[in-house]
N, C-alpha and C positions, 0 to 999 in steps of 0.2 A: 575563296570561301572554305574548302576543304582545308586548309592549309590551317587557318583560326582557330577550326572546329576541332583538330587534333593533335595540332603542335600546342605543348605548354609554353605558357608566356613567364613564366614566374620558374626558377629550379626547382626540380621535385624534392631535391631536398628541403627547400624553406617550405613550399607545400606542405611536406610530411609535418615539418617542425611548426607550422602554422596550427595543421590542426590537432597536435598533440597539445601545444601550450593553451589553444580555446578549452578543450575536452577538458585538462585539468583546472582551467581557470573556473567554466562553471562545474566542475563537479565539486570543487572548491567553494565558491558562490550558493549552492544547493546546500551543502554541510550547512556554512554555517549561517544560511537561511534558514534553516532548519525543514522540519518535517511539515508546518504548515504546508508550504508552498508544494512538497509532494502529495500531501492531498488533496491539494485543489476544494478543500470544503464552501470558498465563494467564489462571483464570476473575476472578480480581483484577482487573485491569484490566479485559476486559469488564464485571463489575457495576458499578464506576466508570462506566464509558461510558454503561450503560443509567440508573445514576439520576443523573447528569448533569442528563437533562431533566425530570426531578422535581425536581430541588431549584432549579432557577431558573423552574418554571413561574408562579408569583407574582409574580417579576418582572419578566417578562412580561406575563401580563395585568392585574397588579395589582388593582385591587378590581373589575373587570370581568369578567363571567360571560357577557356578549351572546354570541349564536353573530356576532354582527358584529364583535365586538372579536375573536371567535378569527379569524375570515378576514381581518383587515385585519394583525392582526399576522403570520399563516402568508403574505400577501401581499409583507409587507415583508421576511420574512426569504427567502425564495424571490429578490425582487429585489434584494436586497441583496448576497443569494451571486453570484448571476448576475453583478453588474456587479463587485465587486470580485476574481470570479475572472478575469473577462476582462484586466480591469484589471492581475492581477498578470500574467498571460501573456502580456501583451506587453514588460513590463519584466524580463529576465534578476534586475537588482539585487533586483528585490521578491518575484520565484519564494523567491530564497536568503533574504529579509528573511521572508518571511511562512511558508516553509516547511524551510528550512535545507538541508544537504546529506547526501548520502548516507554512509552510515559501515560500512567492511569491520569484517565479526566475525569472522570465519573468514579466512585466507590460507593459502594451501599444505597444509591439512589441520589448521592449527594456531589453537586462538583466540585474538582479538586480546583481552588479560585488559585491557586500559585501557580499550577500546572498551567492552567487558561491563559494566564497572564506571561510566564513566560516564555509561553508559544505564541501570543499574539492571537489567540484564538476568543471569537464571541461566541457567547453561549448559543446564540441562536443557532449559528451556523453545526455547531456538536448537535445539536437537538436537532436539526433538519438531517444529520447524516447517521442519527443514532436509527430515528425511525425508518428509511432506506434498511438497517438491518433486525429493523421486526419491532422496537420499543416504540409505543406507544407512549410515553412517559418515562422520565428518569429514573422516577418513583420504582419503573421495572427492573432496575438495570443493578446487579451484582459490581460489575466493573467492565469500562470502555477504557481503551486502553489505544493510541495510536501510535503505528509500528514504526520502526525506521524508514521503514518503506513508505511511506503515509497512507498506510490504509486503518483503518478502524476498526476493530475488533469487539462486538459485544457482547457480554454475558447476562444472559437476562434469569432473574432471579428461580428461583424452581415451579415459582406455581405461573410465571408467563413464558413458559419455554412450550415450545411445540414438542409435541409426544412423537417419537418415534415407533417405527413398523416394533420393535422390540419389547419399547412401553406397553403399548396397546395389548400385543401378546403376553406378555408376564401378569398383566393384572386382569385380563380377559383368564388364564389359568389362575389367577388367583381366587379370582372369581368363581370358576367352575370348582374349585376344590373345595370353598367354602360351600357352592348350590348340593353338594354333592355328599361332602359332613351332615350337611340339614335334613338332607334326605332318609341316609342312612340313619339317623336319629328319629326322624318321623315314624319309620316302617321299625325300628325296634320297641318306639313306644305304643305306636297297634299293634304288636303284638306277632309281623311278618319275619 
């Protein structure tokens, strides 16, 4: 029993090359999946994501069951993200090659129906994830914008944006300067 659990049964070199050639296959598969399937905007795409690593865990470890062969491959794929993410962030060209660019869905309250279409994206689903970031309606939105990364981005137009501690202050003193003009005018027209 001991003997199963820690001797690999497969070379750790086809191991290593096992789970490098998966890692690029789907990072490859993701690309030019596109950015839908990174944001997960329906339960579709989620169940795709989740059995994703069921359906390539074979080949990955291939005919190896060792808890060695798992840690050496969860090793390599851990150092492999690590170096070729570093690796794409310092290259501009390889950020856009490895992860593409961001794409407006929404402008001025209106969808972009090309953008929708050739992301494979339903309106409904943008509208369910626009309100998740505060819009109430399209009608609100300046521009939503989904990232390479597949997150969603919204702008909401200037009279449905939440006021900040610094709003409130600036026009709470704009406020006071105007109460305070009026005043001063009052008491010179009595005569103080």
């Amino acid at each position: 029993m001991w003997h199963d659990l820690w001797n690999l049964q497969i070379p750790s070199a086809e191991k290593v090359l096992r789970t490098v050639l998966v890692y690029a296959g789907l990072a490859l598969l993701l690309r030019l999946g596109g950015k839908r399937d990174l944001a997960q905007l329906n339960s579709f795409d989620l169940v795709v994501m989740l059995l994703l690593s069921n359906v390539v865990q074979n080949a990955v470890i291939g005919n190896d069951n060792s808890l060695t062969g798992g840690l050496l491959g969860a090793a390599v794929l851990v150092a492999l993200n690590a170096v070729l993410v570093r690796l794409v962030n310092r290259h501009p060209r390889l950020v856009r090659l490895f992860e593409g660019r961001s794409t407006s869905l929404i402008r001025d309250g209106r969808f972009l129906s090309k953008a929708l279409h050739r992301l494979g994206l339903r309106r409904a689903d943008v509208v369910a994830a626009c309100r998740r970031q505060g819009a109430d309606d399209i009608t609100e939105i300046t521009d939503a914008t989904l990232s390479p990364g597949g997150a969603l981005i919204v702008t909401l137009d200037q009279e449905h944006r939440n006021a900040s501690i610094g709003d409130v202050r600036r026009e709470s003193d704009r406020l006071l300067t105007e109460i305070r003009a009026e005043l001063a005018n009052l008491e010179h027209r009595l005569g103080r």
